[in-house]
C-alpha positions, 0 to 999 in steps of 0.5 A, spaced: 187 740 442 188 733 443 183 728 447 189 729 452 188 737 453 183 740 458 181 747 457 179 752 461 177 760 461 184 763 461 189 757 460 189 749 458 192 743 461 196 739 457 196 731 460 198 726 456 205 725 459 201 726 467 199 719 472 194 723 475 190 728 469 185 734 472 180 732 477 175 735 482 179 735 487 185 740 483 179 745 481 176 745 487 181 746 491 184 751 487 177 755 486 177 756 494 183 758 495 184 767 496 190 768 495 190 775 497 196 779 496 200 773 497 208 775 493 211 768 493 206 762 493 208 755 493 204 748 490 206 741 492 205 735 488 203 739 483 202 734 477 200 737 471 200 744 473 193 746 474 192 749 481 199 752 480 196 755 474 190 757 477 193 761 483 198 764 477 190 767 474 187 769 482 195 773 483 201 777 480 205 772 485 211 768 482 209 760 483 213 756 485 210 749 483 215 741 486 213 735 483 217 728 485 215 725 478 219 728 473 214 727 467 210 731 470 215 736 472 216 736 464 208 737 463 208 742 468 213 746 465 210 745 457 203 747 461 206 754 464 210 756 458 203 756 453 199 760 459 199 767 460 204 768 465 210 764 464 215 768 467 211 767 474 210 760 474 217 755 476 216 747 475 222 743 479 224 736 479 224 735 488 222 731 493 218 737 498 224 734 503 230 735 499 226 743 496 226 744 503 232 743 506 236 747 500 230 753 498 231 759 501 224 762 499 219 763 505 211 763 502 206 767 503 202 761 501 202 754 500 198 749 497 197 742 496 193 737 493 196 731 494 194 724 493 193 720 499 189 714 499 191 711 504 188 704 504 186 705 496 188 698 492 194 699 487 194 702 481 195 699 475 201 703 473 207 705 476 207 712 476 200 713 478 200 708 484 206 712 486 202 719 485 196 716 489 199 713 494 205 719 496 204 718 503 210 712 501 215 717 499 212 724 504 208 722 510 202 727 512 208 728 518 213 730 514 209 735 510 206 738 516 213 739 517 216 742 512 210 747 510 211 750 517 218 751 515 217 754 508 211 759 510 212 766 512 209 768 520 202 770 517 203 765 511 197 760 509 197 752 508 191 750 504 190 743 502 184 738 500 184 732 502 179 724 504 176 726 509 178 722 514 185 723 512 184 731 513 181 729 520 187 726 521 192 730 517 189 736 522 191 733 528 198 731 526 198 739 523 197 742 530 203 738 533 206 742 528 204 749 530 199 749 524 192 751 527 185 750 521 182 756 521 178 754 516 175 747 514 170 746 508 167 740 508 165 736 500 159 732 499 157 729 492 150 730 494 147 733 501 144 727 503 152 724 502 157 724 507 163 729 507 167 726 502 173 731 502 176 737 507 178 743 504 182 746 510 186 753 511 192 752 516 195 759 519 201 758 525 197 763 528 190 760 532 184 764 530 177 762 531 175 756 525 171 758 520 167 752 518 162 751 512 159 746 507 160 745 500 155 741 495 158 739 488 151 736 485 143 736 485 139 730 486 138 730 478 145 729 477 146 738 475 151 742 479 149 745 484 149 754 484 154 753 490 159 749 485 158 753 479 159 760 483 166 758 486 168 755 480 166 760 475 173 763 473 175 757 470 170 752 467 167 754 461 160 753 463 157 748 467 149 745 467 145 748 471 139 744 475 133 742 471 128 744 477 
């Protein structure tokens, strides 16, 4: 493997031709995710492939995965071909507004880990400021807009996001007959304030489940809560030192 590969228990990550590489926002968002008995599931923005893969391990759906960057779609498309399900994940060269006015594909699950920085200074090569800063070509309107027409009646959205901006994707989401029932908030460390939102939409209103998720001790290990829900994928985690 090349320094550009990242390993997983069941599937690797091929990156080198990627902008934005594996991070702790994709493995998050990915191990929280219950696909349930979902059919069809659909990942938007989906970079080099991970949380589509990782959806591809936790379901005998078929995945669909979209991506605006053609050099990621290519990335993901090499990364799907060597796992263990090649015959189940789909990569796509498109925009979310040009999948969505054509597809006839209703999801039962959709999910998204897109890159919003709003306010975040330029990265420094194109295509990763075009990652980062999606919200130039897909506004938090326009994606609220499109999931609510790609879902199914009793499908799912799940999504991570800066937590400000979730709070704010959330009200936008609601205008568009997507209700949260579930938000889990992300710190660092417990003293930290929440860095992300992991959020479950459904078009249906139900009660909120709301929970807390801490990444790291004070001695810098991971915390028992974050090896748990990422053990299906990582290798193998330090522990805390107490």
């Amino acid at each position: 493997m090349s320094q550009n590969d990242f390993r997983f228990k069941q599937f690797v990550v091929r990156q080198d031709r990627c902008a934005m590489k594996v991070g702790t926002d994709g493995v998050l968002l990915g191990s929280w995710i219950n696909p349930g008995n979902a059919l069809r599931i659909l990942d938007i923005g989906t970079g080099t492939g991970l949380i589509a893969l990782m959806m591809a391990q936790k379901s005998n759906a078929i995945v669909d995965a979209i991506d605006i960057d053609e050099s990621a779609t290519q990335q993901a498309e090499e990364n799907f071909s060597l796992s263990p399900w090649p015959d189940r994940l789909n990569a796509l060269n498109e925009s979310l507004q040009e999948f969505t006015a054509h597809t006839q594909h209703r999801y039962d699950l959709i999910v998204s880990n897109p890159p919003y920085f709003m306010g975040a200074h330029p990265a420094p090569s194109e295509a990763r400021n075009l990652a980062r800063h999606m919200d130039d070509a897909l506004s938090i309107e326009e994606l609220a807009e499109c999931v609510k027409k790609l879902l199914t009646p009793s499908g799912q959205f799940c999504v991570i996001l800066p937590f400000m901006e979730g709070m704010k994707f959330r009200e936008y989401a609601e205008l568009h007959g997507l209700y949260a029932s579930h938000l889990t908030k992300v710190k660092t460390k417990i003293e930290k304030q929440e860095k992300r939102l992991m959020m479950v939409f459904e078009v249906t209103r139900k009660d909120q489940v709301e929970e807390e998720l801490v990444i790291q001790e004070e001695d810098m290990s991971y915390t028992q809560q974050y090896i748990d829900l990422t053990s299906e994928f990582y290798m193998g985690l330090p522990k805390s030192r107490n």
